[in-house]
N, CA, C and O atoms as a Maestro MAE file, in Angstrom:
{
 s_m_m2io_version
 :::
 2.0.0
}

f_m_ct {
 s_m_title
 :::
 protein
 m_atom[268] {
  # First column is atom index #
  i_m_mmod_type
  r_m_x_coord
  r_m_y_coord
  r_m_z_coord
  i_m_residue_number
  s_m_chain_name
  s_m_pdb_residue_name
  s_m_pdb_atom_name
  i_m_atomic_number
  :::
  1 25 72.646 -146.150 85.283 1 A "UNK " " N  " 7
  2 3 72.366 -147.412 85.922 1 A "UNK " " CA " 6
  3 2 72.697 -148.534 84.948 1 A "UNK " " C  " 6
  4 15 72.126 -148.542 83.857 1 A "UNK " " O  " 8
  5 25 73.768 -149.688 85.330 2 A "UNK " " N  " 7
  6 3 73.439 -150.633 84.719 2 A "UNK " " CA " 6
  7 2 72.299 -151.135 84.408 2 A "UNK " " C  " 6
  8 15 71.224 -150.717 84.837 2 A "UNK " " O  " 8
  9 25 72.493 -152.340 83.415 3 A "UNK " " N  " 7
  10 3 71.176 -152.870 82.906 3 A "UNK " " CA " 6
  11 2 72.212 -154.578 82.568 3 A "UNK " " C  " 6
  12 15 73.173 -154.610 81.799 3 A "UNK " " O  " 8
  13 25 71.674 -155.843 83.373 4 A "UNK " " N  " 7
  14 3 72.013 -156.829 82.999 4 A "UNK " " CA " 6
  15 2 70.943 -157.930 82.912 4 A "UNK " " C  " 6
  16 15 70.024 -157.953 83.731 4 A "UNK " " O  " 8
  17 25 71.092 -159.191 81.555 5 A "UNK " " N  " 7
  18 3 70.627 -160.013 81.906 5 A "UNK " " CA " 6
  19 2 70.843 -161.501 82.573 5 A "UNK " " C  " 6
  20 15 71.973 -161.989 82.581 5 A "UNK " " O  " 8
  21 25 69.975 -162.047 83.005 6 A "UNK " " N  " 7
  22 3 70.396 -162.981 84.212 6 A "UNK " " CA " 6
  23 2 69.705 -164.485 83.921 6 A "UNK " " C  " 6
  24 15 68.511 -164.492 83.621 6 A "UNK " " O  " 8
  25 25 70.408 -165.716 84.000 7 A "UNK " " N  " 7
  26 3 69.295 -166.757 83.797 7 A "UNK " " CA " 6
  27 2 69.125 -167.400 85.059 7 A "UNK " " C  " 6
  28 15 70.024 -167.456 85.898 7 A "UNK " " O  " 8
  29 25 68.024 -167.870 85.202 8 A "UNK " " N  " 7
  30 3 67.444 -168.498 86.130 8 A "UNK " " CA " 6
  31 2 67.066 -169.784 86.592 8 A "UNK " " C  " 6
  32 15 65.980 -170.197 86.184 8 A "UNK " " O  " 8
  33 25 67.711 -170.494 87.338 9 A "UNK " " N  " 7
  34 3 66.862 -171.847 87.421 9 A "UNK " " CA " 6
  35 2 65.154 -172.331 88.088 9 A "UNK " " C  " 6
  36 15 64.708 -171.786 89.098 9 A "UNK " " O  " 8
  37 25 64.591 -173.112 87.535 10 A "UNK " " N  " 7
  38 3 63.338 -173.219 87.333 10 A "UNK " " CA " 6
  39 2 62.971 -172.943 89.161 10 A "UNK " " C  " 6
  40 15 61.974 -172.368 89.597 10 A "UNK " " O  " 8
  41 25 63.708 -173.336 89.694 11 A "UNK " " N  " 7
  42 3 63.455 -173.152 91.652 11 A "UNK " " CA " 6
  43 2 63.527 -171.605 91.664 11 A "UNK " " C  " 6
  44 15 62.731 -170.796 92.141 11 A "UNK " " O  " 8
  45 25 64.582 -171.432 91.076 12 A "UNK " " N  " 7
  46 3 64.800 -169.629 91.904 12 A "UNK " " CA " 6
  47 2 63.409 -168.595 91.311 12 A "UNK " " C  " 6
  48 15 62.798 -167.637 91.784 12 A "UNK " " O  " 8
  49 25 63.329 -169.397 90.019 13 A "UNK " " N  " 7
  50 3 61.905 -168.625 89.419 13 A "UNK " " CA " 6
  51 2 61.236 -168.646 90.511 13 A "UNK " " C  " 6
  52 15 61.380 -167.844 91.434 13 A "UNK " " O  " 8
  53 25 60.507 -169.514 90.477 14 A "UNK " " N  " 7
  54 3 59.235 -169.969 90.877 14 A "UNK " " CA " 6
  55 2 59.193 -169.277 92.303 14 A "UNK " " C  " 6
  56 15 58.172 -168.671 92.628 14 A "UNK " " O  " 8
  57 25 60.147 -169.342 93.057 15 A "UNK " " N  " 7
  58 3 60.514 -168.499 94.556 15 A "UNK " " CA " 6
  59 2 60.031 -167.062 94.088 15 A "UNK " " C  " 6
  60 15 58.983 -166.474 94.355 15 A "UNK " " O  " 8
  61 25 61.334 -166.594 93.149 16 A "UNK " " N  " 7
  62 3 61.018 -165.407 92.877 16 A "UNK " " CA " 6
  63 2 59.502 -164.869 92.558 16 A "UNK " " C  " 6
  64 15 59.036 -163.899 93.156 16 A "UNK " " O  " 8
  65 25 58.806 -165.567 91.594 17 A "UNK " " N  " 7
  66 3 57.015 -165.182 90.775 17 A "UNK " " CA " 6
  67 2 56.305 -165.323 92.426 17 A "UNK " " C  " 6
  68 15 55.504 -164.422 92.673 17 A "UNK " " O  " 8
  69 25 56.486 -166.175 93.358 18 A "UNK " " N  " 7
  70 3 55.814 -166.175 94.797 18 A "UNK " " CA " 6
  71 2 56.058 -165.644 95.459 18 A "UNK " " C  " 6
  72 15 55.169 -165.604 96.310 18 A "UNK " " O  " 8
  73 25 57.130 -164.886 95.767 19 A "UNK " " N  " 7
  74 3 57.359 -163.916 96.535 19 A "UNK " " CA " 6
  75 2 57.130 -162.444 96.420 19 A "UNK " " C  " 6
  76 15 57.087 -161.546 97.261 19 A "UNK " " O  " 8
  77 25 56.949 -162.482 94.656 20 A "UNK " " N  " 7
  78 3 56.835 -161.421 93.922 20 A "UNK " " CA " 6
  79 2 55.205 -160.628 94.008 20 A "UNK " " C  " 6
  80 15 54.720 -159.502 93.908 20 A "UNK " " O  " 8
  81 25 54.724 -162.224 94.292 21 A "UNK " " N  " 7
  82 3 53.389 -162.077 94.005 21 A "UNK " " CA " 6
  83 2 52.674 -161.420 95.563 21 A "UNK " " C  " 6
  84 15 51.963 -160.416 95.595 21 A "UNK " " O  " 8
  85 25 53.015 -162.154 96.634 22 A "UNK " " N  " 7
  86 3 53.002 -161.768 97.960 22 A "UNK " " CA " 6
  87 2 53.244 -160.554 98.056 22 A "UNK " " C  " 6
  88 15 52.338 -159.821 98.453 22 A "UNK " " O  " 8
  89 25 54.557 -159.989 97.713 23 A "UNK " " N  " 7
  90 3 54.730 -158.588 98.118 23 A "UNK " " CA " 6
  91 2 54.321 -157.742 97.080 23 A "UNK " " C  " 6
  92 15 54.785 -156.603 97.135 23 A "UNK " " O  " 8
  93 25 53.489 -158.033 96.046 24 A "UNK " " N  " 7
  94 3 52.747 -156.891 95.321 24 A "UNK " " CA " 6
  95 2 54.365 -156.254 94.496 24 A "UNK " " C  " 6
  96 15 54.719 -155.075 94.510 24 A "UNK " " O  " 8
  97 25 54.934 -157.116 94.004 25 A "UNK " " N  " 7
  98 3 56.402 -156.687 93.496 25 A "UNK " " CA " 6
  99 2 56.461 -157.391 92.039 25 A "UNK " " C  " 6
  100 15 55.914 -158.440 91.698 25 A "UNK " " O  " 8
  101 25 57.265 -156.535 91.284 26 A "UNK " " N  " 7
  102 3 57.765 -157.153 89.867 26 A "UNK " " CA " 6
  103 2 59.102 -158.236 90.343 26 A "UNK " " C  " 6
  104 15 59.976 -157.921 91.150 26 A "UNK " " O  " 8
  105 25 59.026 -159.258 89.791 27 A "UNK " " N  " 7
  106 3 60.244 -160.345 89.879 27 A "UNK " " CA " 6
  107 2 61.431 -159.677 89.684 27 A "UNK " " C  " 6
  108 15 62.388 -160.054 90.360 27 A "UNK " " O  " 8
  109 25 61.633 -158.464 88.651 28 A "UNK " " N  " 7
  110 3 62.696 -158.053 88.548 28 A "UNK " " CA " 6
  111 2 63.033 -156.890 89.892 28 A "UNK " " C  " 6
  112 15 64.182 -156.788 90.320 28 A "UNK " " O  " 8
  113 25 62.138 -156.242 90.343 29 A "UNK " " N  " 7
  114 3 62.739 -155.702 91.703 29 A "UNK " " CA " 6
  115 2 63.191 -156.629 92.560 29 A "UNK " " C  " 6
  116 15 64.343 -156.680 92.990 29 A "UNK " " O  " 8
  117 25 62.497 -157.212 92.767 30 A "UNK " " N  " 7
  118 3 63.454 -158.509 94.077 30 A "UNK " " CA " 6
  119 2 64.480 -159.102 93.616 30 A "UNK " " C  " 6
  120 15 65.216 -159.615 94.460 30 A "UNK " " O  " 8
  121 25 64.904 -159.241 92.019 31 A "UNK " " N  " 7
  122 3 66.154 -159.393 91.609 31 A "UNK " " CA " 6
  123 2 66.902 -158.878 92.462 31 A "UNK " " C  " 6
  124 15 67.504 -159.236 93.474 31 A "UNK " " O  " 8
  125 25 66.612 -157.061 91.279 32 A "UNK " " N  " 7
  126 3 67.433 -155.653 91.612 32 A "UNK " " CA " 6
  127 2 67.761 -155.851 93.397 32 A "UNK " " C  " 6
  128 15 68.838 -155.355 93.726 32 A "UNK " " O  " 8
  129 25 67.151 -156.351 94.270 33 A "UNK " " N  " 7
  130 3 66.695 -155.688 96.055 33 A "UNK " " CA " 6
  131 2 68.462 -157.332 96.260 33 A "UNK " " C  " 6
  132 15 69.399 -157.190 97.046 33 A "UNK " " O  " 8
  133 25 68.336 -158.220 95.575 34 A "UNK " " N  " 7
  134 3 69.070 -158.964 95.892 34 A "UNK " " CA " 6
  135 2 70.155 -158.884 95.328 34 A "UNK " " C  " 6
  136 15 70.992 -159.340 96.107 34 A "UNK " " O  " 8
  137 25 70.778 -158.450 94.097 35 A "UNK " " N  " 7
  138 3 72.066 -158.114 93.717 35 A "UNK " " CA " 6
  139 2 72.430 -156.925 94.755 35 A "UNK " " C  " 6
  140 15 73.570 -156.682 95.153 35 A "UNK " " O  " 8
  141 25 71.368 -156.298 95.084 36 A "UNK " " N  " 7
  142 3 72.058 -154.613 95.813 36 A "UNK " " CA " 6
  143 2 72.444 -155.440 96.789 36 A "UNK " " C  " 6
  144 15 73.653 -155.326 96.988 36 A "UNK " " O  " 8
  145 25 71.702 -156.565 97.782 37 A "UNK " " N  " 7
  146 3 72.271 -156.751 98.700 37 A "UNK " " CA " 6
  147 2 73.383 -157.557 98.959 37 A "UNK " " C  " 6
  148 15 74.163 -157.439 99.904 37 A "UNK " " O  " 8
  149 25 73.412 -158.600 97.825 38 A "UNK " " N  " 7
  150 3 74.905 -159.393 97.728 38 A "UNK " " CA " 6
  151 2 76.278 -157.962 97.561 38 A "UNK " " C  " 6
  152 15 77.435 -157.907 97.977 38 A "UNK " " O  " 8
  153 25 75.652 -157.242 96.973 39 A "UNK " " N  " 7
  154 3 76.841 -156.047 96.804 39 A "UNK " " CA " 6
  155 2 77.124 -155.435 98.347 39 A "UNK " " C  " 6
  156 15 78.170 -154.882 98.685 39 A "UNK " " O  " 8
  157 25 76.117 -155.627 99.082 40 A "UNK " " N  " 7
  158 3 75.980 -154.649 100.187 40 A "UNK " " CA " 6
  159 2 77.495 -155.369 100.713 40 A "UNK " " C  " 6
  160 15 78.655 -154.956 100.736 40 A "UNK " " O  " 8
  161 25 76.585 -157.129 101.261 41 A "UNK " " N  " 7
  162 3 77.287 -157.973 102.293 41 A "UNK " " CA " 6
  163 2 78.481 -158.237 101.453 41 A "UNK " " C  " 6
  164 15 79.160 -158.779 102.325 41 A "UNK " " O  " 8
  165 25 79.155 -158.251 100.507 42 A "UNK " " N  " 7
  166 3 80.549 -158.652 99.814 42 A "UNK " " CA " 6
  167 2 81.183 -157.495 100.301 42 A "UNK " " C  " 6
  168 15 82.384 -157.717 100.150 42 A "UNK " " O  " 8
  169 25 80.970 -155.868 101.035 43 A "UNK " " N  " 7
  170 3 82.141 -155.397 101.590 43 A "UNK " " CA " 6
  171 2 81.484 -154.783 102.738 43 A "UNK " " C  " 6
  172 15 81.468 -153.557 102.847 43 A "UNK " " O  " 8
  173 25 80.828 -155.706 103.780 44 A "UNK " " N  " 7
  174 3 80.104 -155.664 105.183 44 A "UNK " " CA " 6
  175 2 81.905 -155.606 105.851 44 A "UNK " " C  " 6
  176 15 82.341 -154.629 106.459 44 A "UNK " " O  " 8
  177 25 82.707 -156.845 105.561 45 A "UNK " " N  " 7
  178 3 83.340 -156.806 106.505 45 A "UNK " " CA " 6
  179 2 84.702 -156.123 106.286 45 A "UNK " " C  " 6
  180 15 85.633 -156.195 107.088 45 A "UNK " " O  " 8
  181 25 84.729 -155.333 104.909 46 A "UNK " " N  " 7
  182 3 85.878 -154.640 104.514 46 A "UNK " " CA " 6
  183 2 85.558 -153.209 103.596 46 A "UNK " " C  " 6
  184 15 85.826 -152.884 102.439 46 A "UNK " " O  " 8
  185 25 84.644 -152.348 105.051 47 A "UNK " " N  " 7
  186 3 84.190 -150.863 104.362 47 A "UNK " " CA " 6
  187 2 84.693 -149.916 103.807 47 A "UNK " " C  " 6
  188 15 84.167 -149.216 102.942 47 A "UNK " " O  " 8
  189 25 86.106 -149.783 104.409 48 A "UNK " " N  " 7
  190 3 87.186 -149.046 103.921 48 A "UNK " " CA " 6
  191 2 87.022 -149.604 101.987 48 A "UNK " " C  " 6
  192 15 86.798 -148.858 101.033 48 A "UNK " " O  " 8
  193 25 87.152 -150.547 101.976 49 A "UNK " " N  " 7
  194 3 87.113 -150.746 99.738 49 A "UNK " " CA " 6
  195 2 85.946 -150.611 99.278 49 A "UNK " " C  " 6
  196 15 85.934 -150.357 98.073 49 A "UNK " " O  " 8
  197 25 85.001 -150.679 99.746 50 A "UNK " " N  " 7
  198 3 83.684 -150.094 99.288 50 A "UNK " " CA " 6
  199 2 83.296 -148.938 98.536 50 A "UNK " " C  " 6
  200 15 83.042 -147.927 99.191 50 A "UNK " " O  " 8
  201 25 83.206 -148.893 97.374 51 A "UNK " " N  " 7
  202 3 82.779 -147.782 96.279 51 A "UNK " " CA " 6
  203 2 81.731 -147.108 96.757 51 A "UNK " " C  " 6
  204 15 81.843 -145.894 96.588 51 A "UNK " " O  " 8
  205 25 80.384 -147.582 97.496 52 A "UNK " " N  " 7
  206 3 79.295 -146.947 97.753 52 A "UNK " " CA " 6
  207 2 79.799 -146.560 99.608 52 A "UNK " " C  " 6
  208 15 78.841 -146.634 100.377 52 A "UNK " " O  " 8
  209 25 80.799 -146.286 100.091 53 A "UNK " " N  " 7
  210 3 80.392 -145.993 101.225 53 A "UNK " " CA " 6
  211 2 79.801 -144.803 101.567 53 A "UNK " " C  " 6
  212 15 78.879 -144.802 102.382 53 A "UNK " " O  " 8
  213 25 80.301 -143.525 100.930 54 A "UNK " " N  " 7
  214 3 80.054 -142.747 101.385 54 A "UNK " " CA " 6
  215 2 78.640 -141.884 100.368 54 A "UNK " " C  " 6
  216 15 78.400 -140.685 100.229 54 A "UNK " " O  " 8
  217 25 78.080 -142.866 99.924 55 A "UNK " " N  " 7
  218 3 76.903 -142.454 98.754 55 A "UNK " " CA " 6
  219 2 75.152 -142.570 99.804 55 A "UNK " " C  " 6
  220 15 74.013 -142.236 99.477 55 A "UNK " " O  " 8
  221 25 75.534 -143.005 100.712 56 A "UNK " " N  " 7
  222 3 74.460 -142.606 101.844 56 A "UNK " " CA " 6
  223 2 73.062 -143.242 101.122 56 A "UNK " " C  " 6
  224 15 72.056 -143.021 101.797 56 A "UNK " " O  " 8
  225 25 72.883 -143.815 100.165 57 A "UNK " " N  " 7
  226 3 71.423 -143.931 99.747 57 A "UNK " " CA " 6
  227 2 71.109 -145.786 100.062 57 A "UNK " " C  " 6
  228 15 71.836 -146.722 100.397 57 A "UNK " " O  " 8
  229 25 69.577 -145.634 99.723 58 A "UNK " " N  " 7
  230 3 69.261 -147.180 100.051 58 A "UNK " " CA " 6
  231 2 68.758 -147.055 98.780 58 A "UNK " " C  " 6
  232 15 68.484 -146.159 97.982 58 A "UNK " " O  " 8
  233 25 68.722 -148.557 98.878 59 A "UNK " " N  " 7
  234 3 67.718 -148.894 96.791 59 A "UNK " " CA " 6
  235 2 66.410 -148.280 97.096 59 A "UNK " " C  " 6
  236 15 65.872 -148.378 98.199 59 A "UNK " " O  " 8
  237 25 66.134 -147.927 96.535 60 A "UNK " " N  " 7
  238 3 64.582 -147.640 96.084 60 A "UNK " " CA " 6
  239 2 63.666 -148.314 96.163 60 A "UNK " " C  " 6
  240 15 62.520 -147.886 96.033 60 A "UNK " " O  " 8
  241 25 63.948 -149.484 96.387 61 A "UNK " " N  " 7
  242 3 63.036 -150.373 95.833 61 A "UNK " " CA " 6
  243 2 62.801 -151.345 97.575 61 A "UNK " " C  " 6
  244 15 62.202 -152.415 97.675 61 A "UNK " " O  " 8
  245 25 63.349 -150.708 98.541 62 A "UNK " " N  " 7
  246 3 63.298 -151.659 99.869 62 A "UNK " " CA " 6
  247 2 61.830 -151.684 99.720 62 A "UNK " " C  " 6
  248 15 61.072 -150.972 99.061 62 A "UNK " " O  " 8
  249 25 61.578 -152.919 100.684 63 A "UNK " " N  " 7
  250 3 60.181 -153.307 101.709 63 A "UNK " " CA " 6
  251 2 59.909 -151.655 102.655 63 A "UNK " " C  " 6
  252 15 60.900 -151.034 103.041 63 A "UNK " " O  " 8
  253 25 58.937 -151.291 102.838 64 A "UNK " " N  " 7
  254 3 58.677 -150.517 104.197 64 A "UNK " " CA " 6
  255 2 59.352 -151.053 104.949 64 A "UNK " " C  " 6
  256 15 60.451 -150.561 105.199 64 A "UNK " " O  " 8
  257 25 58.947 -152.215 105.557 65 A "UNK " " N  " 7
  258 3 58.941 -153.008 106.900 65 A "UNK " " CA " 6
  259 2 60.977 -152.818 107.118 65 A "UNK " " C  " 6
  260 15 61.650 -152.830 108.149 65 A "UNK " " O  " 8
  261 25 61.347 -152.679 105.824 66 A "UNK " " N  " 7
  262 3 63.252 -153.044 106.116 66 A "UNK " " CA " 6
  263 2 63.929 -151.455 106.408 66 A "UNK " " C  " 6
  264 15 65.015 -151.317 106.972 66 A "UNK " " O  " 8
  265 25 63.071 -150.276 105.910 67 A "UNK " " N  " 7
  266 3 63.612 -149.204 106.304 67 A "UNK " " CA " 6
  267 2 63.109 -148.770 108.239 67 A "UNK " " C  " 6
  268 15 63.553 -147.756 108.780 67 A "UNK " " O  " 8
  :::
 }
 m_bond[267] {
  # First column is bond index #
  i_m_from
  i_m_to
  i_m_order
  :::
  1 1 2 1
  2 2 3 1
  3 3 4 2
  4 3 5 1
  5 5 6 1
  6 6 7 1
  7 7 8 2
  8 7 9 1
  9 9 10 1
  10 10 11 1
  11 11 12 2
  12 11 13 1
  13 13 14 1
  14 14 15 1
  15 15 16 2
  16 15 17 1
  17 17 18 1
  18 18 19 1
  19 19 20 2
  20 19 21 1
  21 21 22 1
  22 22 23 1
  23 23 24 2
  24 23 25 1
  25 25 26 1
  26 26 27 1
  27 27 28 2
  28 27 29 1
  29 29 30 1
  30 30 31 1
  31 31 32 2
  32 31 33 1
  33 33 34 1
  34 34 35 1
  35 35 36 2
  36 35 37 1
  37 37 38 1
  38 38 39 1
  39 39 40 2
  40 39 41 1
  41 41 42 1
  42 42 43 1
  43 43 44 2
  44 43 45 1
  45 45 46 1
  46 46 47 1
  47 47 48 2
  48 47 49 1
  49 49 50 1
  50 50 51 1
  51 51 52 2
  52 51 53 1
  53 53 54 1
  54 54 55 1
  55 55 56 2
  56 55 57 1
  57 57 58 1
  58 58 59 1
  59 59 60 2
  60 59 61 1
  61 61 62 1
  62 62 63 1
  63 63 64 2
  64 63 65 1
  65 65 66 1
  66 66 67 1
  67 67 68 2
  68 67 69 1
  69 69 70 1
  70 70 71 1
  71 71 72 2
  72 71 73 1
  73 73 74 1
  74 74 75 1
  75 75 76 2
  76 75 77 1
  77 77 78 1
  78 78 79 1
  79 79 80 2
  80 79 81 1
  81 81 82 1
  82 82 83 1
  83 83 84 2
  84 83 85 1
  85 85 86 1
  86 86 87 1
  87 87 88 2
  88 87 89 1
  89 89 90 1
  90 90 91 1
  91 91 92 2
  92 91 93 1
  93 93 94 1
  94 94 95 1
  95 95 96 2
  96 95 97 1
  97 97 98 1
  98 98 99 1
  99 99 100 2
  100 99 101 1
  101 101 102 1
  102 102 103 1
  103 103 104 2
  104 103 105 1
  105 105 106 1
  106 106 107 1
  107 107 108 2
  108 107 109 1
  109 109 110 1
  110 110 111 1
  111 111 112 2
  112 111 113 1
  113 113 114 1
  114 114 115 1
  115 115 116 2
  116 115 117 1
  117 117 118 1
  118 118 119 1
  119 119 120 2
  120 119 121 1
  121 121 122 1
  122 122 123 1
  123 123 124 2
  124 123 125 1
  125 125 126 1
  126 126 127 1
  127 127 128 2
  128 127 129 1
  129 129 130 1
  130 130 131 1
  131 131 132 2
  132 131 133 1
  133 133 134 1
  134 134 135 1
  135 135 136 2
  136 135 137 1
  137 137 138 1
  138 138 139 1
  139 139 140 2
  140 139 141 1
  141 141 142 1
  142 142 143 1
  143 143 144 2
  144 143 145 1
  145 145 146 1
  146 146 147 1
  147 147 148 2
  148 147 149 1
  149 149 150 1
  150 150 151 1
  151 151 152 2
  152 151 153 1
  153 153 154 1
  154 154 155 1
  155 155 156 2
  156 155 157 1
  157 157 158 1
  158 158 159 1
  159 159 160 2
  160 159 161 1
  161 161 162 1
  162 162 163 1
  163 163 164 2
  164 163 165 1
  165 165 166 1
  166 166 167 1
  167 167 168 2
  168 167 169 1
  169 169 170 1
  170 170 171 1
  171 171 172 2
  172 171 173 1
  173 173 174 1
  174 174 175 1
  175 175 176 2
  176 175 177 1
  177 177 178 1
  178 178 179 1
  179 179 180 2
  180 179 181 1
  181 181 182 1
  182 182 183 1
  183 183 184 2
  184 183 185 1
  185 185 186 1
  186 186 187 1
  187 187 188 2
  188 187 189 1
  189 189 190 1
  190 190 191 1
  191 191 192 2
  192 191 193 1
  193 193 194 1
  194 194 195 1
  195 195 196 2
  196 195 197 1
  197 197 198 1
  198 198 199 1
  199 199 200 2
  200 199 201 1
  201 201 202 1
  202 202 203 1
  203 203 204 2
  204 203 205 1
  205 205 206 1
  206 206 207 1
  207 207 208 2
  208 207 209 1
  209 209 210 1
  210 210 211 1
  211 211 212 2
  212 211 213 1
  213 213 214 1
  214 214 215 1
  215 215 216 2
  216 215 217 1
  217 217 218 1
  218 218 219 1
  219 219 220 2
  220 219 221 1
  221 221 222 1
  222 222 223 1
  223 223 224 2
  224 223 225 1
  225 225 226 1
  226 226 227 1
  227 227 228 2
  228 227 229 1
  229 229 230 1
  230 230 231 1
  231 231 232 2
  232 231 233 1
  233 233 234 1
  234 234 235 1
  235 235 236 2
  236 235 237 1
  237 237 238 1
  238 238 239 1
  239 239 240 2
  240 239 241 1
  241 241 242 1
  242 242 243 1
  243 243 244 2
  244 243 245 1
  245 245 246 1
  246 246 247 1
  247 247 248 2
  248 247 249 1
  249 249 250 1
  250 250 251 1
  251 251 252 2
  252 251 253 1
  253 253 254 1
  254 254 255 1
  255 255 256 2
  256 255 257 1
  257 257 258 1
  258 258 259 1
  259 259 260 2
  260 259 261 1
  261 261 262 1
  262 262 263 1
  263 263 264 2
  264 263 265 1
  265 265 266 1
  266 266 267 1
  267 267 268 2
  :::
 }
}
């Protein structure tokens, strides 16, 4: 697994620590839950180039409520 670091502006924090806090989540999973998904939607509309298509898994780290 990669491992990167990321900087943040003082808004996206503060979203992030409140949302984090709501869903009983570390700030860095809802990172992790949002890079997976910018990766998801950057080849939504072109599956055929997609590295993960045929790897069948979801992050680990979903909501209940999203599976």
């Amino acid at each position: 697994m990669t491992h990167i670091t990321i900087m943040l502006d003082a808004a996206t924090e503060a979203r992030l620590r409140l949302a984090a806090e709501i869903h009983d989540r570390r700030v860095e999973d809802l990172a992790e839950l949002a890079i997976a998904e910018a990766g998801h939607a950057y080849f939504a509309d072109r599956p055929q180039e997609d590295p993960a298509r045929n790897m069948g898994v979801l992050h680990p780290l979903l909501f209940a409520e999203a599976l």
